[in-house]
N, C-alpha and C positions, 0 to 999 in steps of 0.2 A: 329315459331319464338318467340311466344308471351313464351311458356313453359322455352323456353332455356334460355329466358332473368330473368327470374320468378325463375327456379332455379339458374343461376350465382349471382343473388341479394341475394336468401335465403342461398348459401354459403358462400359469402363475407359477410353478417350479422353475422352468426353464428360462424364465423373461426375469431379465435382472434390472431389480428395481435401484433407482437413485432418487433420494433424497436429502433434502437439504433445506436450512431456513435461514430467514436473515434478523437480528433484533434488530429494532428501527434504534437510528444512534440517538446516543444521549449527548450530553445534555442539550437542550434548546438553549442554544448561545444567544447572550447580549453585549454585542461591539458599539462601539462606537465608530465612526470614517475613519479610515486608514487603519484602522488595529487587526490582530490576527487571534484566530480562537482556535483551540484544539476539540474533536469529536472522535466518538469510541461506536465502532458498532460491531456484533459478534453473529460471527458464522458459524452455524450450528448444521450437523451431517451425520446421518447413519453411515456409510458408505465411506469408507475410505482405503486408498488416499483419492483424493479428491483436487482437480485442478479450477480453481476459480479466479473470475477476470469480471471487473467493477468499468461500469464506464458513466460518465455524467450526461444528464438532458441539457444540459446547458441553455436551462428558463429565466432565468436570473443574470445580474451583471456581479453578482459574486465569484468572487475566484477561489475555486474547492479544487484544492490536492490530494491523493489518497495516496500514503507510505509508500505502499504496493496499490499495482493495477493490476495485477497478477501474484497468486501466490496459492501453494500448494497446502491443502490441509493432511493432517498426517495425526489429527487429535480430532475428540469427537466434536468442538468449539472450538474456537481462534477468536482472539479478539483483533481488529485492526484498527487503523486509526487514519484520520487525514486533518488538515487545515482549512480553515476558514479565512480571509482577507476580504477584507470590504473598502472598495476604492472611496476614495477622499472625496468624490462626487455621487456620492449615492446617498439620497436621503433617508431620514429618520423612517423607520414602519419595520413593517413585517414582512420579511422573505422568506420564501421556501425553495431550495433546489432540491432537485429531485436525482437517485441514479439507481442503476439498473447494476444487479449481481446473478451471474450466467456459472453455475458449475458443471462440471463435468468430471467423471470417473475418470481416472489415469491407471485403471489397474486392469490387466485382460479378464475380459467377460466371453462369457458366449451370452448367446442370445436377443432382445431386443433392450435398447437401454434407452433412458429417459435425460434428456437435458434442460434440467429445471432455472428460471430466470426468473426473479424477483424484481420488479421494475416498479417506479415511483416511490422507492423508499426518502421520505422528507429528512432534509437537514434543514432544522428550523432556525434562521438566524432576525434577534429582534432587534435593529439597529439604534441605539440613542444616542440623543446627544450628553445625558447624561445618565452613570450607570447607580442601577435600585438593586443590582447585585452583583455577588461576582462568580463568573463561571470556574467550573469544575479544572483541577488539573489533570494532565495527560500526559505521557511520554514524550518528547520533544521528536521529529523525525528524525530515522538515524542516519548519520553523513557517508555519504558515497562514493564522495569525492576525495581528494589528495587535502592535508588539512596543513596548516600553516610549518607544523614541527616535520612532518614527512619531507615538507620545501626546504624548509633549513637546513635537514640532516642531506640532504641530496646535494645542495649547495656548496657544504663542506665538505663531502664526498670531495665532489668534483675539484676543491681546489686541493684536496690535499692529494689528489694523483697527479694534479697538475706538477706541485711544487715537487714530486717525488719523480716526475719523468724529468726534469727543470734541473735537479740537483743530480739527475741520472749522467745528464746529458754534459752538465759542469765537471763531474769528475773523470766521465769518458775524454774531455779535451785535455784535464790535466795530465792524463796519464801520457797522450799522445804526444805532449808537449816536451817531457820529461823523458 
C-alpha cells in the first residue's frame, strides 16, 4: 500500500498539470439585420504563460469575429472580445453560435502535460426587427492596419523629397550653365 501511494505522489509531482476556463461571453446581443454588436468573454488559468487559439463552429449564418484568434495569456484572466454582424437576410429569432478555446503551456515543463479545449461555448444573438433594449458596450477592435493620417504623412513624405531632389537637380544645371 505504502508503494502505491509513493508512486501516485511521485506522479502527480512530476506530471505537470494545465488548467484553464473559459466564462461564457456576455452579453446575449439583440441586433437587428445588418447591425453589428460587440461580446466580451474571459479566459481564466492557473498556468502561466499560457498560448491560446479560439476558432468558430460555424452553425449559424452570423458573421462572429474575434480580436485575437490567438493570444498569449501572461495574467491569471484576460478579457477578449469579438463582433457580432447579422446579414440583411437573416430573419427575426434566436441564434446561437458556437466556438471552441484550445490552450496550451508556452513555458518548458518536464513531464506529461495536458491540453485543455473548451468547445461549444454560445454567443447568443436575438435578432429583432425592433429593439426592447440595448446592449452592452465594448471596446471597439483595435486597427491593424495603416490608417488614413499615416497615408497622408507618407504622401507628403514622398513629395517633399521629390521636390527637394527636383530643386537639387535645378541648382546642379545652373551652376553648370554659369
Amino acid at each position: 500500500m505504502k508503494n502505491i501511494i509513493l508512486w501516485a505522489i511521485t506522479i502527480l509531482v512530476t506530471m505537470n498539470s494545465v488548467f484553464a476556463g473559459v466564462v461564457f461571453p456576455i452579453p446575449d446581443l439583440q441586433l437587428k439585420p445588418g447591425e453589428s454588436g460587440r461580446f466580451q468573454y474571459v479566459i481564466q488559468t492557473g498556468t502561466l504563460p499560457m498560448k491560446c487559439s479560439m476558432s468558430l463552429d460555424h452553425k449559424t449564418n452570423l458573421i462572429v469575429e474575434f480580436d485575437e484568434t490567438e493570444t498569449i495569456l501572461d495574467s491569471p484572466s484576460k478579457p477578449l472580445y469579438g463582433s457580432v454582424t447579422v446579414p440583411e437576410n437573416l430573419g427575426a429569432g434566436d441564434y446561437k453560435e458556437t466556438f471552441c478555446v484550445s490552450c496550451e503551456s508556452i513555458s518548458e515543463t518536464s513531464g506529461s502535460s495536458i491540453r485543455p479545449s473548451f468547445c461549444d461555448i454560445p454567443i447568443k444573438v436575438e435578432i429583432v426587427l425592433d429593439r426592447t433594449k440595448s446592449n452592452m458596450q465594448f471596446p471597439n477592435k483595435p486597427k491593424t492596419g495603416i490608417d488614413e493620417l499615416t497615408i497622408l504623412g507618407i504622401i507628403v513624405l514622398i513629395v517633399l523629397i521629390v521636390a527637394l531632389i527636383l530643386l537639387g537637380l535645378k541648382r546642379s544645371k545652373n551652376r553648370k550653365k554659369n
